[in-house]
GUTOR-881953 format. One line per 3 residues: number of its first residue (from 1); their letters; for each residue x, y, z of N, C-alpha, C. Coordinates in steps of 0.001 Angstrom, whole numbers, plus 500000, padded with zeros to 6 digits. Example, Ala and Ser with C-alpha at 12.3 -4.5 7.8 and 13.67 -1.06 7.14 Angstrom:
1) as) 513190/494310/507800/512300/495500/507800/513200/496700/507800 ~ 512850/497750/507080/513670/498940/507140/512900/500030/507870
***
This chain:
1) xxx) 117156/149154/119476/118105/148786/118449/117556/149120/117063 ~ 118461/149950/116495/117914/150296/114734/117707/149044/113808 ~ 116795/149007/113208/116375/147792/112081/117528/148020/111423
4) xxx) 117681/146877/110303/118812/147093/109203/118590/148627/107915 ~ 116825/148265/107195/116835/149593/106660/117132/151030/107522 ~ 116842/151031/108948/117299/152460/109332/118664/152587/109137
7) xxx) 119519/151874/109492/120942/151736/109498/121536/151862/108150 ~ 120851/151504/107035/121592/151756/105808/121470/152994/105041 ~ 119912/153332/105644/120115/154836/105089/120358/156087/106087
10) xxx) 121296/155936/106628/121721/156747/107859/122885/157777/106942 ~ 122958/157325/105996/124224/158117/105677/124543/157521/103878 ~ 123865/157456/103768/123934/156873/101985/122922/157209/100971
13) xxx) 122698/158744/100527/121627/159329/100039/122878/159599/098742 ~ 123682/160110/098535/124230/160474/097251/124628/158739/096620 ~ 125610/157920/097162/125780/156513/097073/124300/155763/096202
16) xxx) 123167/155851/096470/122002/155898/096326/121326/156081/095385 ~ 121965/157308/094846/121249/158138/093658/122134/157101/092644 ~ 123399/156410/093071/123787/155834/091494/123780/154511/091388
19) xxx) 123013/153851/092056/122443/152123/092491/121633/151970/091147 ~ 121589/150803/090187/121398/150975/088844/119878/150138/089265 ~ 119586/150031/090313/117918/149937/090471/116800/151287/090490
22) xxx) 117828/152976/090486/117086/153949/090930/117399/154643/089405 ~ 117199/153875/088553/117545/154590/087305/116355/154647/086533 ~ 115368/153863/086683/113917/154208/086283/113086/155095/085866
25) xxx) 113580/155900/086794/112516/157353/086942/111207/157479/085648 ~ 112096/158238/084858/111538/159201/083555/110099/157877/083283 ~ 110674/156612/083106/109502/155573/082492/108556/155800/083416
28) xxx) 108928/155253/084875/108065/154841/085579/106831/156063/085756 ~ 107354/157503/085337/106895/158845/086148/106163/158820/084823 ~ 106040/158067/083525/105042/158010/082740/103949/157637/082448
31) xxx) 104369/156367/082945/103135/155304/083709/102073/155734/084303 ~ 103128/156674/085642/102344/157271/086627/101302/158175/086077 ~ 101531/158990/084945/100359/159785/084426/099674/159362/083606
34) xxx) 099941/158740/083019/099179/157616/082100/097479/157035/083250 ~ 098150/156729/084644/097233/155894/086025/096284/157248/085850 ~ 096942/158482/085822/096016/159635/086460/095063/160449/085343
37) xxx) 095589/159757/084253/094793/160283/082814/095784/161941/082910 ~ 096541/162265/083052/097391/163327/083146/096703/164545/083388 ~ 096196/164395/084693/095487/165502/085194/095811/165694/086663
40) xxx) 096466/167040/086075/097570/168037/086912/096852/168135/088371 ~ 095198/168495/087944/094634/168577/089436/094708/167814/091066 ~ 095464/166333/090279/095125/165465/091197/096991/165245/092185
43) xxx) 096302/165246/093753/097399/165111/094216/097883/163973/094678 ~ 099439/163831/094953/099849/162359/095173/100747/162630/096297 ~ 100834/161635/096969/102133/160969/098196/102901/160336/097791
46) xxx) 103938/160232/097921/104974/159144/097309/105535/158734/099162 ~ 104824/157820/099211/105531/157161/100337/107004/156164/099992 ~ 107481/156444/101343/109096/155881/101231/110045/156579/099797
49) xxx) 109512/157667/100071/110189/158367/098957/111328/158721/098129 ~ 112589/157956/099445/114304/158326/099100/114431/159719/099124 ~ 115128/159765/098460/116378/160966/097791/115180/162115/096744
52) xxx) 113593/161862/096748/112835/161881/095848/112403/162031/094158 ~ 113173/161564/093669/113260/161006/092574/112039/161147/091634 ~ 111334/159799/092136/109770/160259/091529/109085/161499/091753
55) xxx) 109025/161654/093203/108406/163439/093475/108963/164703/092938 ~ 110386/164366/092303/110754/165698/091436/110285/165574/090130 ~ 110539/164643/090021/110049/164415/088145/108642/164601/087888
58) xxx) 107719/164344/088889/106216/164481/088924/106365/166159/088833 ~ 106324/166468/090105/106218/167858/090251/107032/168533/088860 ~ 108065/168457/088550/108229/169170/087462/107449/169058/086240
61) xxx) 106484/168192/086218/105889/167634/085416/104040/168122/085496 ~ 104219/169124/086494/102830/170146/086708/102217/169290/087909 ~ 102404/167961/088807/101755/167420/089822/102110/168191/090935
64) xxx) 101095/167911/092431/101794/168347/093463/101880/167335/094002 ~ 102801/166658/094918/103066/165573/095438/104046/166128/096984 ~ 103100/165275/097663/104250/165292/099089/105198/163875/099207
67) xxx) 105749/164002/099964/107067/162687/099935/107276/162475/101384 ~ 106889/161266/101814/107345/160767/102962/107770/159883/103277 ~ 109465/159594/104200/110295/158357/104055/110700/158604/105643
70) xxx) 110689/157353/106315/111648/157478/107583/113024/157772/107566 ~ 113895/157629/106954/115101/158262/107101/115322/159766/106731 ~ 115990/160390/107829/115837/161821/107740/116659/162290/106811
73) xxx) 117659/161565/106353/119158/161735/105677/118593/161594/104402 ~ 117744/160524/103716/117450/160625/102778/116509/162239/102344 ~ 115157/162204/103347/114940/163247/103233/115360/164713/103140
76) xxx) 116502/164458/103638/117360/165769/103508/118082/165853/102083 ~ 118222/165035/102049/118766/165025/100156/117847/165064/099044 ~ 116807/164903/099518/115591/164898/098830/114835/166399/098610
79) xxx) 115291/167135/099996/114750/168611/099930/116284/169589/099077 ~ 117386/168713/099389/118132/168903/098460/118241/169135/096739 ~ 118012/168421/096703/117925/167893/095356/116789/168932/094519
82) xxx) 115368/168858/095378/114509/169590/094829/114964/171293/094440 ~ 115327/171382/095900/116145/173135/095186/116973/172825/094219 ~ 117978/172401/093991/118710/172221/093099/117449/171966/091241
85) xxx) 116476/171822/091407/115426/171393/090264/114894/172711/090370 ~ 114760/173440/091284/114023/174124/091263/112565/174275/091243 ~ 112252/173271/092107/110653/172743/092588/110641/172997/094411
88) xxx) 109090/173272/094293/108777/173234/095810/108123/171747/096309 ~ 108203/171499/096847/107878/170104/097271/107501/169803/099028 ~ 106121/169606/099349/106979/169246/100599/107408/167486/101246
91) xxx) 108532/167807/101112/108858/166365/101732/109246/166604/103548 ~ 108814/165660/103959/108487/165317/105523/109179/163730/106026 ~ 109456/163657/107160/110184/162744/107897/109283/161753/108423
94) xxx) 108296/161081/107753/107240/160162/108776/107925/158658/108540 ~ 107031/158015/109258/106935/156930/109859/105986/156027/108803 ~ 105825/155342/107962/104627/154944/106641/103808/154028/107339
97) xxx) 104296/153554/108775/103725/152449/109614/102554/153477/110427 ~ 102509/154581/110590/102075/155546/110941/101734/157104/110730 ~ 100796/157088/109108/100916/158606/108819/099637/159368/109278
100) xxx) 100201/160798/109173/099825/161948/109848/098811/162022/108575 ~ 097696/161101/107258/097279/161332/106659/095833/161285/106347 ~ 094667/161607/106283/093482/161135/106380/092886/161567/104926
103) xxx) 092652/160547/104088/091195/161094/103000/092072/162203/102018 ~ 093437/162644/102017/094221/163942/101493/094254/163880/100045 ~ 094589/162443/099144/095082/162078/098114/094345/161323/097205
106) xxx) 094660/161432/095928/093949/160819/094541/095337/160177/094622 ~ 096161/160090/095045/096820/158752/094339/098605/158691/095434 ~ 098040/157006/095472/099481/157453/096703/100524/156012/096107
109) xxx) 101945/156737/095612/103025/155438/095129/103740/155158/096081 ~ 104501/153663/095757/105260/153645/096822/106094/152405/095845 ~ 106885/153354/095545/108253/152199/094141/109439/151923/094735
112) xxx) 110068/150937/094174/111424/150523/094978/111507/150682/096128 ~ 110168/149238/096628/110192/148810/097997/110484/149834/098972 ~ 109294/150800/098927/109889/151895/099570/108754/151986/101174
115) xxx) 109172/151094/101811/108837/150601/103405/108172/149212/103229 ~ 107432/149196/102144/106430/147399/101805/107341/146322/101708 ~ 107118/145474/102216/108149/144663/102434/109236/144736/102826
118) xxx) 109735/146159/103489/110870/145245/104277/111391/145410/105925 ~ 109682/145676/106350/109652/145453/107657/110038/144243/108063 ~ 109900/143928/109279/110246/142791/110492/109613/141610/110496
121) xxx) 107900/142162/110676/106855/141658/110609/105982/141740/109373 ~ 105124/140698/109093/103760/140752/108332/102773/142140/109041 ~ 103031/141614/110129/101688/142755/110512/102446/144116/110441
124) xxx) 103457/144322/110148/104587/145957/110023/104015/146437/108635 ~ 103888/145054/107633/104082/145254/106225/102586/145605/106083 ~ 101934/145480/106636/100414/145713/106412/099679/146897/106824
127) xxx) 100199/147050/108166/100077/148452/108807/100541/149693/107422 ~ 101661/149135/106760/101886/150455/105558/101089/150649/104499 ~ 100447/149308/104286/099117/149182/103330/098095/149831/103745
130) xxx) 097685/149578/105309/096595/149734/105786/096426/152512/105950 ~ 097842/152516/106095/098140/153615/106410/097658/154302/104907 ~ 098436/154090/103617/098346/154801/102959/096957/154520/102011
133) xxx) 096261/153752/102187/094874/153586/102075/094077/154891/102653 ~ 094281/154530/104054/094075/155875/104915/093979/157578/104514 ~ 095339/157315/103419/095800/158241/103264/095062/159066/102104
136) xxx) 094581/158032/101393/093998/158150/100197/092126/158729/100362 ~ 091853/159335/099138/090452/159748/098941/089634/158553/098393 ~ 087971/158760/099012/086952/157616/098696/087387/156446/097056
139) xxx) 087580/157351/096451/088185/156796/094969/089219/156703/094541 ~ 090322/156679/095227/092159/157308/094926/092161/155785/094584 ~ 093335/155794/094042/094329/154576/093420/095811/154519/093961
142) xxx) 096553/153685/094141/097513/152933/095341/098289/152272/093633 ~ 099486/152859/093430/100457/151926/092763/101643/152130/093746 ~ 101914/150457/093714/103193/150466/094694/103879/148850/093845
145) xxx) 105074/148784/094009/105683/147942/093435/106430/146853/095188 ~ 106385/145505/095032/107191/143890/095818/107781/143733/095627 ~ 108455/142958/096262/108971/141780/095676/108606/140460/095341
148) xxx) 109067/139953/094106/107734/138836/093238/108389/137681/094556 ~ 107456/137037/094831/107025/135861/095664/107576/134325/095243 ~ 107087/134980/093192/107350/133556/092664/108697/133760/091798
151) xxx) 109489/134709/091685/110859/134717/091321/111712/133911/092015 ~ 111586/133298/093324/112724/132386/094243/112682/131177/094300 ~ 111126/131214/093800/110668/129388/093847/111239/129279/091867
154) xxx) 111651/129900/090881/111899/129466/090038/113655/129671/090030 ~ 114146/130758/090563/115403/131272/089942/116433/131641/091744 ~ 117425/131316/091602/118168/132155/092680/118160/133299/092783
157) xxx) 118083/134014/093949/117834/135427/094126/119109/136347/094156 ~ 120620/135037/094881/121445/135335/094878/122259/135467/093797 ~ 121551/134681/092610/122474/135599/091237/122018/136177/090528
160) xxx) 120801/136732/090801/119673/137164/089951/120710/138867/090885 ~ 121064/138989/091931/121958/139915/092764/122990/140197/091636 ~ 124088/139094/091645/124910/139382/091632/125174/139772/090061
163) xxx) 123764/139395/089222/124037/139569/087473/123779/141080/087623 ~ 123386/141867/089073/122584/143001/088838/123649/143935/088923 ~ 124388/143689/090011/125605/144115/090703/126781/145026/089684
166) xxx) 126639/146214/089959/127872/146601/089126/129192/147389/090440 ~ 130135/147610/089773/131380/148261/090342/131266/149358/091069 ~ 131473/149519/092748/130809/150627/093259/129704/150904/093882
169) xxx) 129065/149451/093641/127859/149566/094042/127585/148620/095165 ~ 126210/148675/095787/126099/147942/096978/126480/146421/096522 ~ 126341/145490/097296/126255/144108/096970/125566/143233/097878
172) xxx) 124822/142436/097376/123940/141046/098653/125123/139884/098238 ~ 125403/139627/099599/125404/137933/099534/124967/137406/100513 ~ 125423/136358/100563/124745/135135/101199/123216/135091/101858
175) xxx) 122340/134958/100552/121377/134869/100324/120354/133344/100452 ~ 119491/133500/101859/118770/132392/101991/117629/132771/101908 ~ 116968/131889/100984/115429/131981/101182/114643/131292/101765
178) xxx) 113537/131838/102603/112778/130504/103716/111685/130461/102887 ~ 111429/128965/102458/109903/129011/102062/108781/129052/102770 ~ 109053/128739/104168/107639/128931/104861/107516/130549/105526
181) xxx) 108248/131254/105586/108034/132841/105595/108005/133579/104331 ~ 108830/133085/103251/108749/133640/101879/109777/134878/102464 ~ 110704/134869/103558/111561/135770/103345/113051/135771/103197
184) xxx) 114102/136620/102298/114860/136533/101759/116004/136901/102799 ~ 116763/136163/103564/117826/136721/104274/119331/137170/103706 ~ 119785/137657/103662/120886/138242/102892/121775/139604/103862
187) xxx) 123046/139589/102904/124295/140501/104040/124373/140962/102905 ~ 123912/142752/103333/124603/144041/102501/125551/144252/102325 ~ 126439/144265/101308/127724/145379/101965/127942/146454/101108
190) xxx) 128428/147823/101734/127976/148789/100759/129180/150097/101556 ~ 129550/150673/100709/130089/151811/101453/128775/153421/101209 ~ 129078/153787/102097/128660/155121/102375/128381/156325/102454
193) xxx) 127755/157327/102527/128652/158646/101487/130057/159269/102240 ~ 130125/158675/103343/131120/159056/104062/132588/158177/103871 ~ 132123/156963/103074/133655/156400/102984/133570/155090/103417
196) xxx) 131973/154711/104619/132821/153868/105541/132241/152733/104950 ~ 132974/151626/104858/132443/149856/104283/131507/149817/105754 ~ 130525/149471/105442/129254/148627/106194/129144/147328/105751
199) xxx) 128723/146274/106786/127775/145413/106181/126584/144817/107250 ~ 125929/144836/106644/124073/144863/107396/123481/143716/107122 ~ 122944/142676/107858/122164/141629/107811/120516/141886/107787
202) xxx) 120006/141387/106358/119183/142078/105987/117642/141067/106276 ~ 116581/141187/106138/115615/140565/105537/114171/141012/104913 ~ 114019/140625/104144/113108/141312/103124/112005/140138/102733
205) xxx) 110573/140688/102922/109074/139703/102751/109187/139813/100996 ~ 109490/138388/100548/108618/138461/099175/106979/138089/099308 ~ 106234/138358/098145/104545/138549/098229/104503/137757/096892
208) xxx) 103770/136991/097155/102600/136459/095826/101294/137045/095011 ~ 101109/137017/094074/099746/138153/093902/098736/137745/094510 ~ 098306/136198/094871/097344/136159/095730/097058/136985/097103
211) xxx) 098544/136789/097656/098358/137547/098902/098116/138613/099019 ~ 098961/139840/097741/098673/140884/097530/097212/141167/097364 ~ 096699/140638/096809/095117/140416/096388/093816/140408/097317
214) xxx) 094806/139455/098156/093372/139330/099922/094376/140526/100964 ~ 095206/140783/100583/095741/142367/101351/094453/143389/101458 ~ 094735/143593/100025/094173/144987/099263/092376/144978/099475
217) xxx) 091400/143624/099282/090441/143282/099353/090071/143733/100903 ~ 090729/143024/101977/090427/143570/102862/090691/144550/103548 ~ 091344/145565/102829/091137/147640/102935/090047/148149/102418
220) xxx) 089413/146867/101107/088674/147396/100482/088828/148322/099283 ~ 089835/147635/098630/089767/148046/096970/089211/147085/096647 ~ 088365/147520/095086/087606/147177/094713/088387/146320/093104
223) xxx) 089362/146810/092594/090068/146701/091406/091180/146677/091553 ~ 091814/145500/091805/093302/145138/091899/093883/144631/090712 ~ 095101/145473/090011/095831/145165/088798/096806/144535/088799
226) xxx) 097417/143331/088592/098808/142820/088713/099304/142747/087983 ~ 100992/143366/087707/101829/143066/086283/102944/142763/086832 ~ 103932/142433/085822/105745/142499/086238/106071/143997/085897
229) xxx) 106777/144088/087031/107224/144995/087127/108656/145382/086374 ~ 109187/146143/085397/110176/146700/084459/110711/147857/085028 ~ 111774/147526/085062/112641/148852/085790/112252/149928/084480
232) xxx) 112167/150836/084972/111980/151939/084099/110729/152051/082619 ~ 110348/151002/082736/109148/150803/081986/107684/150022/082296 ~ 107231/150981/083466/106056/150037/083826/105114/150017/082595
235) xxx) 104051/148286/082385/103308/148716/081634/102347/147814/081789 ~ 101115/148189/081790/100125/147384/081747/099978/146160/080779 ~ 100574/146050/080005/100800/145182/079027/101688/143527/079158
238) xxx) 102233/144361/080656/103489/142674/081044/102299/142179/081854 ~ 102508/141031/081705/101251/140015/082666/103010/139818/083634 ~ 102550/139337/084776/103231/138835/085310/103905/137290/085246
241) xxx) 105508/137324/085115/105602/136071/085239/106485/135669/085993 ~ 107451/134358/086246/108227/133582/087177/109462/134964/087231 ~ 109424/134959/085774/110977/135816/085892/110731/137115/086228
244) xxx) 109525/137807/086758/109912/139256/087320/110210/139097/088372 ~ 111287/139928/088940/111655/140091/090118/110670/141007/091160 ~ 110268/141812/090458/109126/142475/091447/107557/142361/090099
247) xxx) 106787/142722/091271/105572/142817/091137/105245/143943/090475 ~ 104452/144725/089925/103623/146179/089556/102116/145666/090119 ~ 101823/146260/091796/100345/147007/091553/099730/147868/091195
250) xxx) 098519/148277/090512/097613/149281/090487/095731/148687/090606 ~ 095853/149677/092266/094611/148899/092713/093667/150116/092958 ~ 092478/150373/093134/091711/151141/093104/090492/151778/094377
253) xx) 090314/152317/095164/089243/152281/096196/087833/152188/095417 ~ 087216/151819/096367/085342/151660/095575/085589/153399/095949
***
């Protein structure tokens, strides 16, 4: 039986591109060089990549970056898209619970919850930590963005949704949060690029920075950074607080 994320991106890669959470880019892809001291030499993964978004804007931007997301549909819009930019890229169909990667990369992202958190299991969500670690060189650096842990214990998640929510666009409701899993249950509903109304029963792990913290420690980074995370403006400068909805890591290998 398909999980809920396989099922939603089976067929919703253009729908996708205009979700006012994937509007970020340009900031976030600044950040990103800002992490790398803007040196072109160094290569990156963008795990759970979408429609690739970040991996075009990088690459046009003198990086080489590969892109890997389980949905093939996204990926196909993603190799889309790149011709259309006129970049080579290679994006690939993996599994983030399982990559084909060893020692390859100076720096591997993974933004807008792109496989972290919203596996089944804890041990699903870790296996993607544990992978793109893997993936990474003796010294590479790991920015990947959560969901904040402590946004539900202060604020509803379900209108923190629905203030987000515009016309056309997907929608959550009926939104429960468990405090002793810290996970967010909620019903998608969203149409498709094909037309058709769906709705998908969802659930998604929020993370605390502590946890994030004894994650990362025991892969063995050495320098774990925590901020709030800003759509379209990551910055080292936000400390984290109640009201971010997601997290910003940037953590480091010894």
């Amino acid at each position: 039986m398909k999980q809920w994320y396989e099922s939603l991106f089976e067929d919703y890669a253009q729908k996708y591109d205009k979700e006012c959470y994937v509007q970020g880019t340009v900031g976030e892809c600044d950040f990103i060089e800002e992490e790398l001291d803007h040196d072109r030499s160094l290569k990156i993964i963008d795990i759970g990549c979408g429609t690739g978004r970040h991996a075009i804007e990088l690459t046009k931007r003198g990086y080489s970056v590969t892109g890997v997301d389980l949905s093939e549909n996204q990926v196909k819009r993603a190799k889309e898209k790149a011709q259309e930019a006129g970049v080579a890229i290679d994006f690939q169909t993996q599994d983030a619970r399982n990559l084909p990667f060893d020692g390859e990369f100076d720096l591997a992202i993974m933004l807008c919850e792109g496989g972290f958190s919203l596996m089944e299991t804890d041990e699903m969500n870790f296996d993607i930590l544990k992978e793109a670690t893997k993936a990474l060189k003796d010294k590479g650096k790991f920015v990947f963005t959560t969901l904040n842990g402590l946004f539900p214990l202060f604020h509803s998640v379900k209108e923190f949704y629905e203030s987000a929510q515009k016309e056309g666009q997907s929608q959550c409701k009926d939104c429960s949060f468990d405090l002793m899993t810290f996970r967010d249950h909620n019903t998608v509903v969203f149409e498709d690029d094909s037309g058709n109304k769906k709705e998908l029963k969802c659930n998604e792990r929020y993370y605390v920075p502590s946890e994030i913290t004894w994650l990362l420690k025991t892969l063995g980074y050495k320098k774990i950074d925590i901020f709030g995370a800003k759509l379209g403006a990551f910055s080292r400068k936000d400390k984290l607080t109640t009201e971010d909805f997601e997290i910003l890591v940037v953590a480091q290998k010894q």
